[in-house]
Each structure stands twice: as C-alpha cells, then as structure tokens.
N, C-alpha and C positions, 0 to 999 in steps of 0.2 A: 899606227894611227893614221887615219885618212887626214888627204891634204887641206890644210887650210883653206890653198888658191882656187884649187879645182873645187872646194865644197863653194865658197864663195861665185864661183862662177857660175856654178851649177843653181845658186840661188838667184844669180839674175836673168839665166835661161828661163826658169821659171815666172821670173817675174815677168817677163817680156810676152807669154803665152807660149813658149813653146814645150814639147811634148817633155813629159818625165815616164821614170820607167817606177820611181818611188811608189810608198802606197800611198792613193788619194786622200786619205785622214791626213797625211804626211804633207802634204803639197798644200791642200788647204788652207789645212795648219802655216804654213811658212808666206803663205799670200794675208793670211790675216795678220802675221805679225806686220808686214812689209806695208797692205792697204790701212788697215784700220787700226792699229797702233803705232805704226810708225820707226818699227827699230830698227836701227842698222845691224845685219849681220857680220860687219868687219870690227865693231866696236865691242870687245869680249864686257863680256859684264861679271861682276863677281857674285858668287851665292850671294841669297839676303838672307839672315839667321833674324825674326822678328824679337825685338828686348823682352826679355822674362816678363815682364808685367803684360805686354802683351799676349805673349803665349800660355798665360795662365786664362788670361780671357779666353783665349780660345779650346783653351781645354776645359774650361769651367762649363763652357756653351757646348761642348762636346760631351760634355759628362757622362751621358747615358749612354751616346754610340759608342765610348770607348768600351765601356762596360759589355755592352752586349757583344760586343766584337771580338771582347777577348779569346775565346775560346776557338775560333772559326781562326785567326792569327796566329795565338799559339802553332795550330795544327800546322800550317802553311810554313810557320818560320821554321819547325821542328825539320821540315821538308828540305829547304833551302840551304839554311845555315852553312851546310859544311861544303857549301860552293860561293863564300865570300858575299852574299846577297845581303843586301839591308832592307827592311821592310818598313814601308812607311804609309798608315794612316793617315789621309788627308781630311780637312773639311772641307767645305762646300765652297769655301774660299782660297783653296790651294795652300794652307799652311798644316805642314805636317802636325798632329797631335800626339800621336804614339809610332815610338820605334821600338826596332828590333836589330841588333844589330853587334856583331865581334867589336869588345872597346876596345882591342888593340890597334885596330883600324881608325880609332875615334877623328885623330889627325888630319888625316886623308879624305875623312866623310863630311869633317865640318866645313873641311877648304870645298869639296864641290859639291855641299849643299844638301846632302849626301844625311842630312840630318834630324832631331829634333827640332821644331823651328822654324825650316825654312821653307821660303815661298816659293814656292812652284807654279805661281798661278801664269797663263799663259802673257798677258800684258804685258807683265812684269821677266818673266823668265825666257820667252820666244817658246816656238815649240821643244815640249817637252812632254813627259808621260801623261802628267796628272795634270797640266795644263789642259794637254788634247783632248784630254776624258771629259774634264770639265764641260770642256763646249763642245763636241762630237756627240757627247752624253754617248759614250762605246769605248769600250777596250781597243787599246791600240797597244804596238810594242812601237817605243822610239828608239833605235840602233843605230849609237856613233854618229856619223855624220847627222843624220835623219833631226836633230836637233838644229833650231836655226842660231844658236850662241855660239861661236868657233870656241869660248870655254867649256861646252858640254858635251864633243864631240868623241873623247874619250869612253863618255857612259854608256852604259845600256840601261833601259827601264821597259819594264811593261807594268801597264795601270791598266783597271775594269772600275766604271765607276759603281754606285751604292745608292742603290732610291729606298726611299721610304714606302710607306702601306698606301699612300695616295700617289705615288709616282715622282715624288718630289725628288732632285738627286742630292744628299746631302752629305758624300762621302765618294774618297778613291783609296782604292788600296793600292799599293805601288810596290814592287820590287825591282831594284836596280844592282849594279855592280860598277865594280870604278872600271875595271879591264873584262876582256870576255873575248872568246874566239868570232874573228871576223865575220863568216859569214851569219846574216839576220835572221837561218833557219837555225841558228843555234838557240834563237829565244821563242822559240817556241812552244815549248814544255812552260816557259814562265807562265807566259799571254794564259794558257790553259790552266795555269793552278790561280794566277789571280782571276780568274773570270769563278770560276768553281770557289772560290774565297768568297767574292763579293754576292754570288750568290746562296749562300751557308749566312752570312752576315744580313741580307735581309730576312732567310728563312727565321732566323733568331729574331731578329727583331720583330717581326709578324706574330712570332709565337707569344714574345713577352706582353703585345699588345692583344690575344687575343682569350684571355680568359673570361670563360662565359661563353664563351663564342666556338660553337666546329671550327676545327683546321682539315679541309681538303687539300692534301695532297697530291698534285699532279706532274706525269711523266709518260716521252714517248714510251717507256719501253716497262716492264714492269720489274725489271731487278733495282733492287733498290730504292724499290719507292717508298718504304717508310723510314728506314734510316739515312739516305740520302737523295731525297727528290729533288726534281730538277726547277719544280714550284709551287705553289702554294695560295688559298684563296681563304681566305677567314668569312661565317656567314654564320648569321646568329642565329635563335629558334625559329626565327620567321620565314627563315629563308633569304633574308636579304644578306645582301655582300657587304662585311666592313670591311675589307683593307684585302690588299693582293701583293705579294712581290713584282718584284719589275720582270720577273722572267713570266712568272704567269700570263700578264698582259703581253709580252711578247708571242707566248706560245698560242695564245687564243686570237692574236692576229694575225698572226702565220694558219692554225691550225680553222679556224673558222671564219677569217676574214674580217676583225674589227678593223679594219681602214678608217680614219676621220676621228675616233673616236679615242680618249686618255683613259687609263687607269684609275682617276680621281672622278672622271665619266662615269663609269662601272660601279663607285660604293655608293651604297643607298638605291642598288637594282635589284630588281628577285637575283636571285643564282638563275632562277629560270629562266630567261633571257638570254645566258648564255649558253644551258644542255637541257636536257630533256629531265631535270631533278627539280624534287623542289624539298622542304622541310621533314615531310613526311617520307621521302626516301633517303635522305641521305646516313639512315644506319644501314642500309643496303652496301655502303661500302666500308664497312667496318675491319678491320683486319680481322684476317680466321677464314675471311671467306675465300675462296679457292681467284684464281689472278681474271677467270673468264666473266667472274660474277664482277668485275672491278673493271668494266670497261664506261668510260663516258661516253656520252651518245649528242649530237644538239644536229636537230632535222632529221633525226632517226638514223641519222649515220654515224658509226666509233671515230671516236677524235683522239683520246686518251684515256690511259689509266689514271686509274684512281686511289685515293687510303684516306676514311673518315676518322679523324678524332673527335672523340664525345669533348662537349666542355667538363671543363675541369674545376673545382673551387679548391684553391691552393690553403692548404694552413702557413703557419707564419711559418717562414725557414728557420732553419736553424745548421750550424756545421758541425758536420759531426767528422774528425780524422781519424783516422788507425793511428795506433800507437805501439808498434810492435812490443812485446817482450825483450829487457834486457838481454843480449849478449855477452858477457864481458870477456868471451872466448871468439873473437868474430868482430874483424870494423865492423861500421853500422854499414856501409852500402851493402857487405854481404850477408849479414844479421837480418834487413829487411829481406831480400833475396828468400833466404835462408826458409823462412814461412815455417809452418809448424810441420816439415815431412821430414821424416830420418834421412831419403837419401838426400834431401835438397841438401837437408844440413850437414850430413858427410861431405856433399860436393862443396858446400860452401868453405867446409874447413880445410879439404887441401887446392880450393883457388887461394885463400887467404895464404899459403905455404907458398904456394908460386909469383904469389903479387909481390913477395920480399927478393923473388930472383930476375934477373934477367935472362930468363925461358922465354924461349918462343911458346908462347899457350894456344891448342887449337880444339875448341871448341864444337862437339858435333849434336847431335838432335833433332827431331825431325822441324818443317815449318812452325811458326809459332809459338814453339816452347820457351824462346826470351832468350835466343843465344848474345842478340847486341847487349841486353839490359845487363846477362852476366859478365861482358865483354868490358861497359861501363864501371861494376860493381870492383871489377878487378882493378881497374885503370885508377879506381877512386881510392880502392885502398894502398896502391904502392906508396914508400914514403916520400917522395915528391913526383908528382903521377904527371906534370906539367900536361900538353894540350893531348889533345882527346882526336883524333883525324879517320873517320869511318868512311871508310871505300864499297861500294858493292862492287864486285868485279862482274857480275853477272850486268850490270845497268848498264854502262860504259860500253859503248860499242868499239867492237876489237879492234880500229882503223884509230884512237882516241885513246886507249886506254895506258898505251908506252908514253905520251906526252906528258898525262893526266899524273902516274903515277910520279916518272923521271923529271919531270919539266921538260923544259927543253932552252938551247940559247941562243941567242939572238940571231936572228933570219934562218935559223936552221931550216926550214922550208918555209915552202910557199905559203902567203897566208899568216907564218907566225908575228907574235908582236915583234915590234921592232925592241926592247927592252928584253925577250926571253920572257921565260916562264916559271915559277918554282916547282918544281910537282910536289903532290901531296905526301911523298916519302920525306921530305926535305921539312916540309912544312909538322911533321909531325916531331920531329927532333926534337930531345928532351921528355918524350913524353911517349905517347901511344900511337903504333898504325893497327888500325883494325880493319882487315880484308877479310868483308864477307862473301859465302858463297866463293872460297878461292880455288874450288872444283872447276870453275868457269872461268879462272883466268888461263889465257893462253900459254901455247908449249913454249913459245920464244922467250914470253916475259916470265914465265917460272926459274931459265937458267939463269937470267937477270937479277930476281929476285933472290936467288940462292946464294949468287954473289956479294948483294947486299949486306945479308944475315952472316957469309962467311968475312968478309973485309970489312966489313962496319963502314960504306962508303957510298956515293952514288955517284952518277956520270949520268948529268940531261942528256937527252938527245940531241947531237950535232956538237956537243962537247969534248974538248981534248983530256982536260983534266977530269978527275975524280974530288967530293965534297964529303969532308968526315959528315959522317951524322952517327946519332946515338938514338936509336929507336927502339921501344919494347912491342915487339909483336904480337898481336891476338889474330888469328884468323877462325873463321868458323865456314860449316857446313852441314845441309843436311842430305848429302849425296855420302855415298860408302868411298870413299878416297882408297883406299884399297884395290877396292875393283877397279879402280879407274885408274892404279897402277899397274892392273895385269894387265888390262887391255892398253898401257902405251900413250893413256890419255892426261899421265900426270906422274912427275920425274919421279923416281923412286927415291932419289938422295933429298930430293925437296920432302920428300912424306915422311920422312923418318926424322930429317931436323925437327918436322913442325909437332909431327905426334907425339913425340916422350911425354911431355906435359899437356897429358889430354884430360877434357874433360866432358862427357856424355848427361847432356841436360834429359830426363825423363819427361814422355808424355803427360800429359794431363791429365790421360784416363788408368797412369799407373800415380801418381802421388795422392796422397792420405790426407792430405790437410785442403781437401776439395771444398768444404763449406769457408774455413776460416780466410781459403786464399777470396773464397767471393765476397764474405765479407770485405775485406780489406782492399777492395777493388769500387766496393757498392760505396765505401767510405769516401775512398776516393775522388770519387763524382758527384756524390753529394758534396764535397771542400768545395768541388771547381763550379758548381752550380749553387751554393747556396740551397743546399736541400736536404732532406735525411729521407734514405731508399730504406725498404724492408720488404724484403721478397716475403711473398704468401707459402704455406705451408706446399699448397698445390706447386707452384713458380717455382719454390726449391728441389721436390719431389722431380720433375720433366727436368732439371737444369743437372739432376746425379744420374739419371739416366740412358744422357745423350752423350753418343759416343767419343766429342770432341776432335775431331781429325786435326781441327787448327787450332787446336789446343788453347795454351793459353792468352794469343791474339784473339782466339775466336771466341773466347769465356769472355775477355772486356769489351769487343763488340756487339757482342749480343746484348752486354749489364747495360752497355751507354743506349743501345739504340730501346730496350726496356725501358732505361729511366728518360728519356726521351719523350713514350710514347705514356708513361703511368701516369696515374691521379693522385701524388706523393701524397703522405709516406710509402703506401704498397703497392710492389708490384705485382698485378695480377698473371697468371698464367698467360690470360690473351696478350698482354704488353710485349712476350718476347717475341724474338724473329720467329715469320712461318716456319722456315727450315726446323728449327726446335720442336716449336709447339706440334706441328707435322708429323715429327720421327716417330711417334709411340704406333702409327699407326698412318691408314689411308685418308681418314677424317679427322681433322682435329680440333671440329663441334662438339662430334659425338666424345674424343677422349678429353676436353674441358668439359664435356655435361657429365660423365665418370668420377672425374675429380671432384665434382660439384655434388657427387652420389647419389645422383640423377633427379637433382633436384633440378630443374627447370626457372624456377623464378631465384633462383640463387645465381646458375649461370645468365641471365638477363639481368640481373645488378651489377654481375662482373663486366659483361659484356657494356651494360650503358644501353642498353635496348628492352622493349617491355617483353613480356611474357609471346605475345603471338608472332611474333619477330622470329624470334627462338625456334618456335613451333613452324613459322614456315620455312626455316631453314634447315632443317632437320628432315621436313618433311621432301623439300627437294635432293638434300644428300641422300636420301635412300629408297629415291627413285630414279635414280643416275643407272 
C-alpha cells in the first residue's frame, strides 16, 4: 500500500502549485477538496452508510433508473465478478442505490464503503470515483493513493457517469476492489467496461422513453450498429429531435462541431439541423439495407453510420418463462442443460455420473456451444459444489497468469502487495476451478498444475511451504489438445490425467431440438425484459437455415439483438442480424420480398415503410 507520508506530501506539493505527474481529473479533484470544501487529507474519515429510511428515499426517487439499468449491470457484473469487483449504482447525489457484489466479502465492503448506502459524493468523501464523475461529468479511474482520504487509499474504482435524454447526469456506475495490482494501467479494462456500461444504460433508457418515436442509431464504424451502438438520437414523425444519449451529443460535437451548444439545446430541432435527413428519409436507413446506403451526411459530407427504428406501439407485457420438462433421472442445472436432443441428454447423464466423483472433467467443443454453462451445471449438481472459480487462461497475460493462479507472498517481487496474494487455485478450495481454453495455458505452469492435481497442494510464488487445498477440476477447450501433444505444445501426462472424463459438447448445427432450444431462449428474454417474443413463420424458416458457426452464443445474440429491434410480440425476418437475414443469399430485400411470396405491400408492412420505399430499393439493388 502506498505511503501515507509521501501521499500526504504529494497533496501539498500540489496544493502549493507545483507540477504533478497524476491525471488532471485527479489533481483537480484533490484542489477542490482542499480550496472549496475544506478537508483535511491527514484526518481519515470513515465510510458513511446513509440510515435505511434514508436509502429507501433514495431508491424510491431511483425507481425507474434502477429498473432500466438492470440489464446493462447484470452484463457488466457477470464480467467482473470473479475478479473481487463490487459494482455500485450511484445517484445524482453520490449515494450508492444498487449493488452487486460476493457477501462473503460483505465485512470488508461495509467498513470501506464499499457498499449499499454509502456516500460517495465528493464533499463529503474527498476525491473519489463517483465523486469525480459527479463533478468532471467524465469517467475517471481513481487508483490507491489517487484518493484524497489516507482511508481510501487501499481502493481502486473506476466510475462513468449517466445522463438522461436532455443531458441531465442523474447517475454513476462504479466498480471498485478493496486490493488490486499496483500499477494504474491495471485498471484500465475497468474504466472501459464502465464507460460501455453507462452508455448501454442510457441507450435503454432512451429507448423506454421513445415509443412513437424513430430511434437512430449512431456509430463511427458500422459493426455493430444495431445491436450495440455507440449512440442514439429519438425523432418523432415530424422530424423533430426528442431526446439523445449523452454520447450522441458528444459524437456530433466531435464529429460536426456543435461547440456552445447542450443536448437539451438539440430537442425540439428538426433532425435537419444536424444532417442532411429529415422525416421523409429516415426509412432510408432502415436495417436490410446494405452498410453504404447507411451513411450520415450534414453539409454533404459522411459523418456517421446509421440504423432507423420505425416507431413501435407496444401491447401490454406480459412474462412468459420456460419451464423445462421433468427430469427425475438428472439434477435440474443438468436437466435444463439437457434440452430436448438425445445426445445433449446422453451428455447430460454421464456429466451427472462424474459430478458425484472427484474427476478431473475436460470439456471440449467448438466456440459457443456453452462449455462454461456445462462447466457450471456440473459444479451445481455435486453434492456440496462450494464456490464456483472460472479462470480463462487464454485472457490472462502469460507475465500474470503463475501469480493469478498460485498467489503469491508477501514482497515476493517487485510491486506485490505487501500482505501477499491468494491465487485463484486456493480461492477455489472446497468447491470448483474451472480453466478454460487450458490449450493456452503455458508449458511452465502446466507442470505446476500437474503437481497440483497429483499432491492436492499449492505453493504461492516466492513461497517456501505448500497449502492443502481440495479442488474439483473442470477445464475446457475448443482447440484439439491432442495435436497439441504431438507437436510439444501441451504435457502429455497433463492430457491424459484431464481427458479420462471427457466430455464433447455438439454444434448447434448437429442438435435436434433447434426450435425448442429458441424457444426457451426467446422465453428467456422476454422474463428479463417484461415481453412475450414470437418469431414469424419467415424469422424461424432463415434462423434453421443458417449455418451457425458460433453456435449457441450466436443463436442468443442474434434472439436478443431481434428482440431488441422487433415490434413485440413478433419477430419479423428484417429484426434479425444482417449477417442472418444476408446468408440465404447476396440480397436480403429480394430474399424477405421471397418470404413475403413476392408480395410487395406485405414486405412494406414488415419492413415499416410504404409501398414505393420498397420499390425503389429493389429497383437500386438490381441495378448494382
């Protein structure tokens, strides 16, 4: 942990005017605590947890962001989790509303703040993540010292803040850790997933506010612009602008020069104002159309891509969940698993035979197919499965990956904490390490690990002793482990412990129960959004066709970014990913005007566009 004295010092060098090497968010930040509220950096202060009745106030007056937000968090914490991060929704006032976070930890997060509750606002806390966001209005990461409280100097956080459809900021998303590797370019993955968080969190919220209303989609680059753009502009039949994400307004002041002017400036202007559109073209950027038809233009020069959603009139929701079929031969995690295909459900019945032993299980199949979900389904059904610990060995850079796993102890090199480390082998004890992609872990650490598995023991890095632990192994891959025995690139003694209990997850374009798995996937998403999906006769016909490469990850990103883009309950053919609707052929006008049985004013109702829309789009695809 960085010094006390020298941090202290360091804050009245700064006070004084002289130069820092810090980031100027950071410097700021620590002069407004010092000029304009007055704190002292020698005086630690303790977290403030705000009383129940308060924080009910504040979630009460929160209600709706937390709601929308869920889903865009979920994703993020799914991300983090198994790197000790707690994630913390702020409001507008720096008091956390929703968390996320391991209760085993609960102890540790309440003492530094770390929590549901607590105030983060910058007056009160000095600099801090969600303080500096607050008033910077910008993502910052604050790292250890970078905190002006000598109590907070242990933490790391990175916050992005949250604006609403007029620009207002009324939220920070945060994720911190109580300990973290010293240097500040370790948090930088964070900074990047909370900034892509906070902007998913406005997209949502834009969207819930804009029914009736087109959503334009905008982005520099054109992958990914209807499933995850980078912003967003709501404009009603008239052509006028109601509401923008905050990155929107950023990108059309970067990208067209609005200087002087706010985002709450913008609603209630033509769109035309800002590009060369107005009401009568914007089914010009409709998806289906090829990425060149999708270019924004304002003073006749390209700015950005584009993706028009038609308005939408929603019927009332309703939830609809899958409810698998009894098993009484099958726990239920591998029962769900299991789905209606003979071999899912052979595999399922001898993973359930090895989850009662202490086998090493490895896992193979190509991307996609759900080797972690079977990895979990196993871990769920042992008879006490204790913690759950998933490594990718492939993420983990090879310089990182012997600490990560082993830990290491105290000052074993340069840089480590002063307390040691636990590695993630250690931390899994009692329960489950799952190493995936373990084709990628290195020759060093494979003898290491061999030793593991053969001594039931570990030894940190820089360690004299050895630590019983009691781990059940899963590893997986979708590399041929094999080959990569004969060529040298992976221990032979190692490959033969792990495979005895193998098991080979099948493609998605060899299992049988391809409609009933979408169903139960489409159900899904309707629980988590409050909706009921029903793909069209057409929509299901292109979705049994398509050859799946990324199989079963690629089946649920295609149903989410569909049910995303559809007019619920159905989903039409045009709502899925181009890549799909594409694949039957070079035009994929011409193969939805096919489906449609060349009705024309039939494909113009699915589409959202009238009859001569149609007709001149046709007319330019087959003069290309």
């Amino acid at each position: 942990m960085p010094s006390i004295n020298a941090h202290l010092e360091e804050i009245e060098s700064v006070a004084a005017g002289r130069p820092s090497t810090r980031e100027p968010l950071v410097v700021n930040s620590w002069l407004r605590c010092l000029n304009d509220y007055r704190l002292d950096p020698g005086r630690r202060g303790n977290a403030y947890i705000v009383p129940g009745s308060e924080l009910r106030e504040h979630q009460q007056q929160a209600e709706e962001l937390i709601r929308i937000s869920r889903s865009a968090l979920d994703h993020l914490y799914e991300q983090v989790a198994g790197h000790n991060y707690v994630l913390l929704l702020s409001d507008a006032r720096g008091v956390s509303v929703a968390h996320y976070r391991n209760p085993k930890l609960d102890p540790a997060l309440r003492e530094a703040g770390l929590y549901l509750g607590a105030d983060w606002s910058e007056d009160r806390s000095g600099t801090c993540a969600v303080g500096a966001a607050l008033v910077s209005r910008q993502p910052i990461t604050v790292h250890q010292d970078d905190h002006f409280d000598s109590a907070h100097i242990g933490l790391t956080c990175s916050a992005a803040p949250v604006f609403d459809t007029r620009g207002e900021l009324v939220a920070v998303v945060d994720i911190s850790q109580l300990r973290s590797a010293v240097p500040r370019s370790s948090q930088q993955l964070a900074r990047h997933l909370v900034i892509a968080t906070a902007r998913r969190v406005e997209l949502a919220n834009l969207m819930s506010q804009a029914e009736g209303h087109w959503l334009l989609r905008l982005s520099r680059s054109p992958d990914f612009i209807d499933s995850d753009p980078e912003a967003a502009i709501a404009v009603d039949g008239d052509g006028t602008i109601r509401g923008m994400t905050h990155a929107a307004f950023t990108a059309l002041s970067r990208r067209i020069g609005l200087t002087g002017h706010s985002s709450a400036a913008l609603v209630g202007q033509p769109i035309g104002t800002l590009f060369d559109l107005d009401a009568d073209t914007l089914d010009q950027y409709l998806r289906g159309q090829s990425v060149r038809d999708r270019i924004l233009y304002a003073n006749g020069q390209p700015r950005l891509f584009a993706s028009a959603e038609p308005p939408a009139t929603r019927p009332p929701r309703t939830i609809r969940a899958a409810v698998p079929e009894p098993r009484p031969d099958l726990p239920d995690s591998l029962a769900r698993l299991a789905g209606a295909d003979e071999t899912m459900t052979r595999l399922a019945r001898r993973a359930a035979r090895f989850a009662q032993r202490d086998l090493p299980v490895l896992i193979r199949g190509e991307t996609g197919t759900g080797k972690e979900v079977m990895a979990r389904a196993v871990h769920a059904a042992r008879p006490d499965p204790g913690p759950f610990v998933a490594v990718n060995c492939a993420a983990i850079p090879e310089h990182l990956i012997e600490s990560e796993l082993f830990g290491y102890a105290p000052n074993a090199f340069t840089g480590a904490a002063k307390g040691g480390k636990r590695g993630l082998i250690e931390a899994a004890n009692g329960g489950t390490l799952f190493l995936d992609e373990i084709g990628d872990m290195p020759l060093a650490l494979q003898s290491r690990l061999l030793r593991v598995l053969a001594e039931r023991c570990v030894t940190p890095v820089g360690a004299l002793e050895s630590r019983p632990v009691a781990i059940h192994l899963i590893s997986a891959t979708h590399a041929p482990l094999a080959r990569r025995v004969a060529t040298g690139e992976f221990r032979e003694d190692l490959y033969y412990r792990l495979a005895a209990a193998s098991l080979k997850l099948p493609p998605l374009r060899e299992r049988t129960d391809f409609d009933t798995l979408t169903e139960a996937i489409l159900a899904e998403i309707g629980a988590e959004h409050g909706e009921c999906y029903r793909l069209t006769a057409a929509a299901r016909r292109r979705l049994a066709v398509h050859n799946w490469p990324g199989n079963v990850r690629e089946l649920r990103n295609a149903l989410a970014v569909a049910a995303a883009l559809c007019d619920p309950p159905s989903i039409e053919i045009g709502d899925l990913p181009d890549e799909i609707v594409n694949a039957a052929g070079p035009h994929g006008l011409e193969a939805q005007l096919a489906d449609c049985g060349g009705n024309v004013s039939e494909l113009a109702r699915r589409l959202g566009v009238d009859r001569t829309t149609v007709h001149r789009r046709l007319k330019r695809l087959r003069t290309r």
